[in-house]
C-alpha positions, 0 to 999 in steps of 0.5 A: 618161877617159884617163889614164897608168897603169904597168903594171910596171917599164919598162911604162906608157901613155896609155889609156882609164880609169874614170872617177873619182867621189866614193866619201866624202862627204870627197872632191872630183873635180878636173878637170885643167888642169896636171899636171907629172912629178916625180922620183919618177914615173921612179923608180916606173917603174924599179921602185924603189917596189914599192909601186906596183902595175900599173894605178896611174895615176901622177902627185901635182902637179896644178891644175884645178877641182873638179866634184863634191865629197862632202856633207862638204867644206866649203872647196871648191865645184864650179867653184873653181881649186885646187892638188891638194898631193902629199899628202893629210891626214886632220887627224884623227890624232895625226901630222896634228895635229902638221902632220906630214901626209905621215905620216898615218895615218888614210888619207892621206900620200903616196897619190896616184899611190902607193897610189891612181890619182893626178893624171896624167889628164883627172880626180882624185879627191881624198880629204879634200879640205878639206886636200889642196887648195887654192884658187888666186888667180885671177890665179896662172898654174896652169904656176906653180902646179903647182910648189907641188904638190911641188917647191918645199914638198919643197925648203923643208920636207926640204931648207932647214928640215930642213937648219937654213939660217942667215944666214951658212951655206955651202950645197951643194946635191947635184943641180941638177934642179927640187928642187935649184933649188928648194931653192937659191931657197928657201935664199936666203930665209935669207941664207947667206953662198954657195950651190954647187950640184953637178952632171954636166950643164952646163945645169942648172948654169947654171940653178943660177947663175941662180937664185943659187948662188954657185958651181957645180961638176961632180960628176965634178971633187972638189967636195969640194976647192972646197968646201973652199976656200971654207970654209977647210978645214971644209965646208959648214954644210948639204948638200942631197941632192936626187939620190937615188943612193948615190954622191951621198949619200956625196959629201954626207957627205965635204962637210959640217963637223963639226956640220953638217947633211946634209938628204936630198930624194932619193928612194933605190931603192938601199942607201948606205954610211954611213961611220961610221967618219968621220962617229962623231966629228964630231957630224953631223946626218943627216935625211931626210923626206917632204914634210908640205906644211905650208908650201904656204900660205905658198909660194902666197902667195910665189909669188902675190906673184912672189917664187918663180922658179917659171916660170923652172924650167918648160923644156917644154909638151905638151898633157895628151894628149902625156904618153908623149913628155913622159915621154920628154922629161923622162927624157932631161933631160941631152940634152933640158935639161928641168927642169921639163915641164907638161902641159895648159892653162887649160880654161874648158869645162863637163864633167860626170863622175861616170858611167861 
């Protein structure tokens, strides 16, 4: 099959591969439909994840339909639309117990397109796939689904319910790309009394207007002071973090009130200061997080009902086989405008697999 592997830092292509099989009777092979680029996948390529090795093949957000699964999978068949979650649980260990399955530490986690070959291919194998899929309405367009494989669970758990939205806070949300939007269309659903988003590119902020914050600001212009303005001087109740670089996270902390709350998305390859000598005094809660994809039911069933913006954040298409210049597209997103890029399409062919 072909697939797009990184082969080092700056290195990566679109190339033939092995095909995957089922190697545990846990496991599914889906073959995909709809595979989108997060974040994260750029920052793999920069080399801030050494975890990655060379010849991994990228990707964790995928919809396709199963065509083989091993002798213990019990919620899926062969033929079933399914989303492919970013992460994978066992459900066995004492942290999947909790539903805290992006710790998991009985063979799953974050492993896709991390530890093992991931979601940007033709096909994906799938370990324990009685918890790391889920099966799909048959009316949900898989353009939209594919954005609860990650962004949009990552957004509501790490950043809305980490944060500890409350009806009648002020939310700042730190980067305007697909988790800060995300992030602004879930917060709605507790009723704060203003959402800012923050920003350098102009066309992400607009975005951000238009799927409801209340005000937008560039970052280069002290939204500190309009934050300040429109809360009498104290700060912001919650500030998401969903950029990943030291100067944002260290904006987040100047905004945020005393006994407010700083929830970090971003995904960080470099050390932050943390001001201290600042923050001692003024009872701030600091969380970060990796997605458990906990809420990915309740999500599906949003979205299924329209009540997600989810094709309002997908700006570019390719085909699977386009996945070099997508990655260019995305990369370039504040010259190209891309938020979100899906790849791939609906397929209704019969493939065999499992041979190599």
């Amino acid at each position: 099959m072909k697939a797009f592997v990184f082969h080092g830092a700056g290195q990566s292509a679109w190339e033939d591969v092995p095909d995957p099989a089922v190697k545990e009777p846990t496991e599914a092979v889906v073959r995909v439909d709809s595979v989108t680029i997060c974040g994260t996948d750029l920052h793999i390529l920069k080399g801030d994840v050494p975890e990655v090795r060379p010849g991994t093949v990228l990707g964790h957000e995928a919809v396709g339909e199963i065509v083989e699964v091993g002798g213990d999978v019990r919620t899926v068949r062969p033929g079933d639309r399914v989303l492919v979650s970013c992460i994978t649980a066992c459900g066995r260990c004492d942290y999947c117990r909790q539903g805290a399955y992006g710790q998991c530490r009985g063979g799953g986690g974050w492993i896709l397109g991390h530890l093992i070959d991931g979601a940007q291919a033709e096909y994906v194998r799938v370990p324990y796939a009685d918890l790391s899929v889920h099966a799909l309405p048959a009316a949900m367009d898989s353009a939209d689904a594919v954005l609860l494989a990650d962004i949009f669970p990552t957004s509501y758990e790490v950043g809305v319910l980490n944060g500890h939205v409350r009806p009648g806070d002020t939310v700042v949300v730190v980067g305007a790309g697909p988790i800060g939007l995300a992030a602004i269309s879930t917060a709605r659903l507790f009723s704060p009394e203003r959402i800012v988003a923050v920003d350098l590119v102009p066309a992400r902020l607009e975005a951000a207007r238009e799927l409801g914050a209340d005000a937008v600001a560039d970052a280069r212009e002290a939204p500190e002071q309009l934050v300040a303005d429109l809360t009498d001087g104290l700060g912001a109740d919650v500030v998401i973090e969903a950029v990943g670089v030291p100067e944002s996270f260290e904006l987040c902390t100047r905004m945020v009130r005393p006994g407010g709350h700083v929830a970090n998305v971003g995904v960080h390859g470099k050390p932050a200061t943390l001001h201290l000598e600042d923050l001692w005094i003024k009872n701030i809660t600091i969380t970060t997080g990796l997605v458990d994809t906990h809420s990915t039911p309740t999500l599906l069933r949003m979205a299924a009902a329209g009540r997600l913006p989810t094709s309002r954040l997908v700006t570019h298409t390719f085909p699977l086989d386009r996945m070099e210049e997508a990655y260019d597209v995305f990369a370039r997103a504040a010259d190209t405008g891309a938020l979100k890029v899906v790849l791939g399409g609906e397929r209704y062919d019969v493939v065999a697999v499992g041979t190599t």
